[in-house]
N, C-alpha and C positions, 0 to 999 in steps of 0.2 A: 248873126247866127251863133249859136251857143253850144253850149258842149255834144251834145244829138244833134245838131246839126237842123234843128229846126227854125220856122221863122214865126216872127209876131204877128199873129194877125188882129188881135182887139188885147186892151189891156183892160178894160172896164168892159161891163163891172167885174167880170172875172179876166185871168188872163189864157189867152185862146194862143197854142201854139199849131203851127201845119207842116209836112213834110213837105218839103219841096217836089219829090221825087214824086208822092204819092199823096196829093191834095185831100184824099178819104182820110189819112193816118193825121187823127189833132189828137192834143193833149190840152182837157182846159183843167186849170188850177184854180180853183177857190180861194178866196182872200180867209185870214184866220176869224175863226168867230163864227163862218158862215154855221148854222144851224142844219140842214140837210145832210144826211147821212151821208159818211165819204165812204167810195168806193174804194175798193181794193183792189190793186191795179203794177201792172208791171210795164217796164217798155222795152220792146223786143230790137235792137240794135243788129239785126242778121249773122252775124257771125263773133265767134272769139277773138277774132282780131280788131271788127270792130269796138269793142269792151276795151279792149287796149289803148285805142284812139281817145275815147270818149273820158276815158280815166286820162290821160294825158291831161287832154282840153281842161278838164277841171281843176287840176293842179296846178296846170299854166296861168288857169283864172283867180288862182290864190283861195280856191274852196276848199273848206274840211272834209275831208273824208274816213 
């Protein structure tokens, strides 16, 4: 699980994330290069506290931000 707290469900050919909580809520990510027009797109984490957490996780995971 990663920083949102999501999990892996396919890495190929794109990568497919799912909420545990709420199996409707995925995120897929396109590999670079994909040609198809990228959406614009936000992910909603429920609360300010949340953002807190998630901002944590990624710091701990040694990501820039």
């Amino acid at each position: 699980m990663g920083v949102f707290g999501l999990n892996v469900a396919m890495e190929e050919p794109v990568l497919g994330l799912l909420s545990p909580q709420l199996p409707s809520a995925q995120l897929i990510i396109t590999p670079r290069g994909t040609e198809t027009p990228r959406a614009d797109f936000g992910i909603d984490v429920g609360d300010g506290d949340a953002v807190d957490v998630a901002h944590e996780r990624a710091l701990a995971m040694g990501m820039r931000i």
